[in-house]
N, C-alpha and C positions, 0 to 999 in steps of 0.2 A: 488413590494417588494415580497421575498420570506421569507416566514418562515413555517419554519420544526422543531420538535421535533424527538432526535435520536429514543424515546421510537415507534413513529407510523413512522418515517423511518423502524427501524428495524422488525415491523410486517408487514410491504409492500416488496413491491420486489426488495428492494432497498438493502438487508442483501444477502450478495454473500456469502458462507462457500466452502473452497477451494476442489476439490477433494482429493489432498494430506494429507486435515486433519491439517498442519500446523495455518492458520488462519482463522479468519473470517471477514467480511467487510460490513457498512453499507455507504451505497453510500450517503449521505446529497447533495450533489450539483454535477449536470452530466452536458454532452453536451449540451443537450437539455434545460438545465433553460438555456444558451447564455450568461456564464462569460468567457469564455475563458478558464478556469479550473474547476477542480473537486476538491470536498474537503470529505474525508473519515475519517469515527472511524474505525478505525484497529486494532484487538484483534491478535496479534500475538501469538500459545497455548505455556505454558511451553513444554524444550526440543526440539521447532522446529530448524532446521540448514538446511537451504536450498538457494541455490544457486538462484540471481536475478539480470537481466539486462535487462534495460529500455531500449531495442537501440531509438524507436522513443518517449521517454516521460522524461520530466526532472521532478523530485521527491521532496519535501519538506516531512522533517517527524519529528515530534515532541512526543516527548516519556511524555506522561501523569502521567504512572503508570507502573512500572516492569523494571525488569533490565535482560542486555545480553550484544551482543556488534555486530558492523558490521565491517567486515572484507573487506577492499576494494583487488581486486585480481592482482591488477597492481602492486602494492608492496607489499602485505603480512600484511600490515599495519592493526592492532586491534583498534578499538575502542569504548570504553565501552559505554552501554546505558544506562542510569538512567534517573528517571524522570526530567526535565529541560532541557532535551537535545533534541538537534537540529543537524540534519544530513541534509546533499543537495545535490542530487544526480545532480550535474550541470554541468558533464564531460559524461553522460549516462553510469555512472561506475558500471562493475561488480563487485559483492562483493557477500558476504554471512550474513546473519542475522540469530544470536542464539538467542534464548529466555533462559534465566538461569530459569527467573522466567517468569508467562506471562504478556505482556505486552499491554497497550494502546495507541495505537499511532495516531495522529491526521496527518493527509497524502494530502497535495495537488499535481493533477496531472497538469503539461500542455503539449500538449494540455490535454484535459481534457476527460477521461475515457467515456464510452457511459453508463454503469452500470453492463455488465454482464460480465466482462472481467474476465476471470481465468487466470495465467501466463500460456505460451507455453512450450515446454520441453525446450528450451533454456533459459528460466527465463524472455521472454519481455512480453509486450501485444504487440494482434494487432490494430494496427493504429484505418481500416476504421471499420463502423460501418457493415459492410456485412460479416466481419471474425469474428463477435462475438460468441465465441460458446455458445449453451442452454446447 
């Protein structure tokens, strides 16, 4: 059994803050526990909009707290995010995520994240555990 609290996640090295400055991210379950997926607390800052695409990772994301909306880019298509809301990135879809206000979001990855992953300038991670940048 694993158990983790977010508060000694988030003082270990498991709290990733973007170089962009957009978000920040405490990693609760990575590769290496061996679920087959990651599951992250996601602080999205008010005012971010930036562009993101999963090519090799499919996304679960549940909005805890705050409101914005994500824009998938295949159709133009808007949709709002409040709390209760559920998004699935299960097409590897590029889109855009505004934060109106800032937001918390509860985020599973599969495959599942290694911990130190920043997005690339095309908005994916990478995959293997050897491209992770410090």
């Amino acid at each position: 059994m694993i158990v983790r609290t977010l508060q000694e996640a988030e003082a270990g090295d498991r709290r990733i803050v973007s170089p962009d400055g957009n978000w920040e991210s405490t990693r609760l379950l990575l590769k290496d526990d061996g679920m087959g997926y990651s599951f992250h607390i996601t602080t999205i800052y008010k005012g971010a909009d930036f562009m993101l695409h999963y090519k090799r990772h499919l996304e679960t994301v549940y909005c805890m707290s705050g409101r914005g909306e994500v824009e998938t880019l295949s159709d133009g298509k808007k949709h709002p995010i409040e709390p209760g809301t559920v998004y699935i990135l299960n097409n590897n879809d590029k889109h855009i995520l505004r934060a109106f206000e800032e937001m918390t979001m509860a985020c599973v990855f599969n495959p599942p994240l290694n911990g130190k992953e920043v997005h690339n300038p095309d908005g994916s991670y990478n995959l293997d555990a050897e491209s992770i940048r410090d």
